[in-house]
C-alpha positions, 0 to 999 in steps of 0.5 A: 518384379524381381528376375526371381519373380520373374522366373517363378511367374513364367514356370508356374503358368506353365506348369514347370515350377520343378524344373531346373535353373542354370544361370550364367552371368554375361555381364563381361560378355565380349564376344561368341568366343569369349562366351565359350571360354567363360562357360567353359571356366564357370562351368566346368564344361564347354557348352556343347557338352553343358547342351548335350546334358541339359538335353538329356534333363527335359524341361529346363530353363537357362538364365544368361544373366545381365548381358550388355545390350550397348557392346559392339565387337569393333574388331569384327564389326558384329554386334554381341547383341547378333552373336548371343542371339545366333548362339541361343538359336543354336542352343533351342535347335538342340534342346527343344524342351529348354526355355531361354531367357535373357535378362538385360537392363536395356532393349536390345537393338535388334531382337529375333525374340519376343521382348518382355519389359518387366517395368514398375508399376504405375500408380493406378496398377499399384492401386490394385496390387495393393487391393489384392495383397495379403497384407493390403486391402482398401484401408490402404489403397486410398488416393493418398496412401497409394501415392505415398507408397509409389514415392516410397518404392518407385512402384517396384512390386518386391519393395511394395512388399516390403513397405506392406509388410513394414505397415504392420509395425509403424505408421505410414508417416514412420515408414515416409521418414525411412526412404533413403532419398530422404536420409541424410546418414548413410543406409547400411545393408542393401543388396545390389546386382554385382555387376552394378557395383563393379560398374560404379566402382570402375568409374569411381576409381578411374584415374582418367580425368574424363571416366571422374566426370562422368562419375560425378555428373551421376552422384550429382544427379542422384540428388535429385530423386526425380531426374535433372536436366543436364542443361540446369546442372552443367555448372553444379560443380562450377568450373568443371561443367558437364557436357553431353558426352559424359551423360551419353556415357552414363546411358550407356553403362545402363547408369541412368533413363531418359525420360520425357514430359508427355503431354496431350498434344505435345510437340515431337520427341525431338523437342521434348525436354530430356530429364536424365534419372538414376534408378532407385538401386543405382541411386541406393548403391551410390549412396552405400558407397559415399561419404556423408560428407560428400552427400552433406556437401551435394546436397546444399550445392543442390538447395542454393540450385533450386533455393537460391544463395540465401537459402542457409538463411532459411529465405527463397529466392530461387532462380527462373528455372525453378519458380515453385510459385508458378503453375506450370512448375513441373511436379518432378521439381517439387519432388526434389525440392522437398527431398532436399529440404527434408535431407537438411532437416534430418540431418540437422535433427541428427546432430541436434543443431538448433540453428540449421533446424531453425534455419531448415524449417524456415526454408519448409514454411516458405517453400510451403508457402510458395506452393500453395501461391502457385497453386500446387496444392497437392505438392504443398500437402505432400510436403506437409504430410512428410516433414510433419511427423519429425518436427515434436510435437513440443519443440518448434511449436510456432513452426509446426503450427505454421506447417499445420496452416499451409496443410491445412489451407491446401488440405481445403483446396484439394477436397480434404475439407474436414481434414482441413477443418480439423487441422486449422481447429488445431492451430486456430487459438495458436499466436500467429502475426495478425495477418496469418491468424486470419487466413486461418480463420477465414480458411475455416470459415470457407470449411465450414460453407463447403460443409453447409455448416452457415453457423460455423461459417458465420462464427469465423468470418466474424471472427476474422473480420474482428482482427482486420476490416481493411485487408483482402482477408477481410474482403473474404470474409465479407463475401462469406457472410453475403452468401449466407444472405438467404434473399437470392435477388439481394444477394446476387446485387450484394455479390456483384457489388463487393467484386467490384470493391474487390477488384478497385482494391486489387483483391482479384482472388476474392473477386475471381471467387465472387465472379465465378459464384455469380456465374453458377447462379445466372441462366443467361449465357451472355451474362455468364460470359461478361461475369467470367470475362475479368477471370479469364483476362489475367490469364496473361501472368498466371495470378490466379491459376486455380480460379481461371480453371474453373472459369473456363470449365463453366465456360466451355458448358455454353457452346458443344463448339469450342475454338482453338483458343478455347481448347487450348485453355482447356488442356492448360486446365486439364494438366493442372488438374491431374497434378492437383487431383481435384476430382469433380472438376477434373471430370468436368474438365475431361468431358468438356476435352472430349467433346472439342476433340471429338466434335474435330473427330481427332483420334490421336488426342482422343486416345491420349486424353483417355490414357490420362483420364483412365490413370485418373479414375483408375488410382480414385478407385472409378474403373466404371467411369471408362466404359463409356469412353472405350465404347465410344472409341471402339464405335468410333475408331473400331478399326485402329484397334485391329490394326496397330498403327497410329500417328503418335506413339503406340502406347496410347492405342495398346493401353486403350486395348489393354482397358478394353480388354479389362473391361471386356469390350475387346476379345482378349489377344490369343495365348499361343505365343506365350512359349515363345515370348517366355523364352526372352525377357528384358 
């Protein structure tokens, strides 16, 4: 929400949509003295006499605009944050029907008024906005479209707005292609506060050495949609490396946010890996201001960082601080790996270079491809579904084709199963090498067993096998058309027998697959438990992430009393799958967490697991799936939800009161203090 919206929500709820606004602009606010003479000059009219007449008005409202929270008058030792607030005192004492607020981009330090942060919306409220839009509804809030639209906007409701009302003339796919963080030309027309760009215009034109540092640490991170560490990027331009006070400085203008990796029993804030961001306006406005070359160049600095020196050959070899085919890759680096691939493609579509278009979908497919060996599916159909649309549908074929069967392959993994199908039925008669052509076909065949289709599965497994008996595509096969065997004793002794094969020819994702089949269809526990042993003992090197997931959550259905170990391989599971959004072993996940920390009686990670779990069934459109958990909280830990207090951070416990109250399970908080909150926003 934009300061206008703002303004006009706070006046209509009560009731002052006709009453006057003045604005003043503190953005050069030095000091009490100061703001006097620069009333005075914009005004026409000191500010005792502009008070006298706005008392004389009624009901009335001032916006003292983008005031700098960070100022400090070091002459007298008083902070301008004190002295406009002393000031605004002053100013209610004598207009009493006036309404103040203050718009900064930081909270201020040391506030005597209630503080309202106008933030973005999450993806699980965007989910809702977009339910009850005009120009929305539920054809368009689904899990993809509304995550599809956070990246597009940031969760800004003006540019929510915006994108809705662009969905009634192009397609998602057209409106994806047309976000600026993804644009190699530079975009023309945006609007931006004055004060942002004469702050960007001061550092860019400084003729100190130090002032250009800082300038450049922040056009090389506006490259990166998702934020950066300063730690990975100190060396971006070489010999002239970053250093912690050029990122202080940049926090100070209000250039960039800080933000951290929140986990479920996570170590302090101390410890916390910084990620420093620039905000969409900041990045956008940079961006109006900067040569294409220069972007151009930035860039490809930024794809050898994350891809390696052989990148222009369109190869991967990325460095250990950025391994996309490691599970526990950080979702913000898989952003703006794409970000940075699909800036190449674009750019090279737009001078019609044949060669760097070659070169850039190389890079796509394997960048698709290391994902989906690290197990980011979701990341993987993310990527797919935004550079698809600009590949045409004549040229590149083979390289479309091959997007299509890593979409198509993580489309599977994630749920998508008929979409899947029908993506890999596209590109199944395509002439891919020996090997890929049966990974398509035996993905197919996995279709249409999940779909309960046996005829489809058994015509492609067959298939399949047809290319190569001997290869772990081959063993998969096999084990498909075992599970079609309809004598259950037989096939339990069929299974058993082809993991061990599995296993001896090093198959371990295939074997892992039987283990866990085999494991579902036994009633003795201690054999469960020697079934799903080898699955869980290569845990140690990560090599099949997705499998050694779903064996600890049949793992943890055996005993109501988990030990640390198990807790923690349960947590590891959990952050996978709330990245990977795969629903029904999520809350299976979730219910086995709850159960270990509540049987520990453990509050503090009881209320963060439901904060996580509640964004989950919040964006799936499973608002029900929370009472049950609010009803145990509030049975269980009733009293912390009168007192705010709590060992982590408060946040956990006020949205666990604010789903309480949406829900209806906790008296709503009183009204009164809405006119005294209105009179300052952040």
């Amino acid at each position: 929400m934009g300061e206008d919206g703002f303004l006009s929500s706070v006046k209509q709820a009560r009731g002052h949509i006709a009453s006057p606004t003045f604005r003043v602009d503190l953005s050069d606010f030095v000091n009490r003295d100061h703001l006097l003479e620069d009333v005075k000059r914009k005004l026409g009219c000191s500010l005792d006499r502009f008070a006298e007449e706005v008392a004389n008005v009624g009901v009335s409202y001032v916006l003292f605009d983008d005031f700098p929270v960070n100022f400090t008058d070091a002459e007298n030792d008083t902070s301008a944050e004190d002295d406009l607030q002393e000031l605004v005192a002053i100013i209610l004492e004598f207009c009493p029907q006036l309404n103040v607020i203050i718009k900064t981009r930081r909270a201020p330090k040391r506030p005597t008024f209630p503080v309202i942060e106008v933030a973005a919306l999450d993806v699980a409220d965007l989910r809702a906005y977009v339910l009850d839009h005009e120009k929305g509804g539920p054809d368009r809030a689904s899990t993809a479209t509304v995550g599809a639209l956070h990246r597009h906007t940031d969760g800004i409701p003006t540019r929510v707005d915006q994108a809705l009302k662009h969905l009634e003339v192009v397609t998602l796919s057209e409106l994806l292609s047309s976000n600026t963080d993804l644009m190699m030309t530079t975009p023309v027309g945006g609007r931006f506060h004055p004060a942002l760009v004469r702050s960007l215009r001061e550092l860019g034109e400084s003729s100190d050495a130090n002032q250009r540092r800082v300038f450049s640490l922040l056009k090389a991170l506006m490259i990166f949609p998702q934020g950066e560490r300063l730690s990975r990027i100190k060396r971006f331009n070489l010999n002239a490396p970053f250093f912690l006070p050029h990122a202080e400085e940049l926090l100070d203008r209000q250039l960039i946010e800080v933000t951290t990796l929140q986990k479920i029993e996570s170590q302090t804030s101390d410890t916390q890996a910084r990620t420093l961001v620039v905000p969409r306006q900041t990045r956008e406005c940079l961006r109006e201001m900067m040569e294409e070359d220069e972007f151009r160049e930035l860039n490809q600095k930024a794809a050898e960082l994350y891809f390696g020196d052989r990148w222009k050959s369109g190869l991967m070899k990325s460095k250990a601080a950025y391994r996309f085919d490691n599970p526990d890759c950080p979702i913000g680096d898989i952003q703006n790996a794409a970000a940075i691939i699909l800036r190449l493609f674009a750019d090279a579509i737009e001078h019609d270079d044949h060669r760097e278009i070659e070169r850039s979908l190389g890079l796509a497919h394997s960048f698709a491809g290391t994902l989906i060996d690290g197990d980011h599916f979701s990341g993987a159909v993310n990527f797919c579904e935004q550079i698809l649309p600009l590949i045409g549908e004549d040229s590149d074929s083979d390289h479309r084709s091959r997007l299509l069967a890593d979409y198509g392959r993580s489309l599977r993994m994630i749920g998508e199963t008929e979409k899947a199908r029908d993506t890999l039925l596209d590109v199944a008669e395509h002439p891919f090498p020996s090997a890929t052509r049966q990974i398509v076909l035996v993905s197919l065949a996995l279709c249409y067993q999940s779909l309960d289709d046996s005829d489809g599965a058994r015509e492609y497994a067959q298939l399949a096998l047809s290319i190569d008996k001997h290869s772990a595509s081959a063993l998969q096969a096999q084990s498909i058309l075992i599970r079609l065997d309809d004598n259950a004793p037989r096939r339990q002794q069929r299974l058993a027998a082809h993991e061990t094969k599995c296993r001896k020819q090093n198959a371990n994702v295939v074997a892992n697959n039987i283990a866990i089949l085999r494991a579902r269809e036994s009633k003795d526990e201690t054999q469960i438990k020697k079934i799903l042993a080898p699955v869980m003992s290569l845990s140690s090197d990560n090599k099949d992430h997705y499998n050694q997931t779903r064996a600890i959550i049949e793992l943890s259905q055996l005993s109501s009393t988990l030990g640390d170990k198990e807790m923690f391989q349960l947590m590891n599971a959990y952050y996978f799958l709330f990245n990977e959004r795969i629903p029904s072993l999520f809350d299976r996940c979730h219910e086995a967490l709850w159960g270990g920390f509540e049987a520990r009686n453990d509050a503090t990670n009881l209320f963060s697991l439901f904060r996580y779990s509640s964004l989950n069934w919040r964006l799936r459109g499973h608002e029900e799936f929370e009472k049950k958990y609010i009803q145990q909280l509030i049975s269980k830990f009733g009293s912390a939800l009168a007192i705010e207090t709590s060992d982590r951070s408060p946040r956990e416990l006020a949205y666990l009161k604010a789903r309480a109250n949406a829900a209806g399970l906790l008296a709503a908080p009183s009204t009164n203090a809405l006119s005294s909150t209105a009179r300052k926003g952040d």
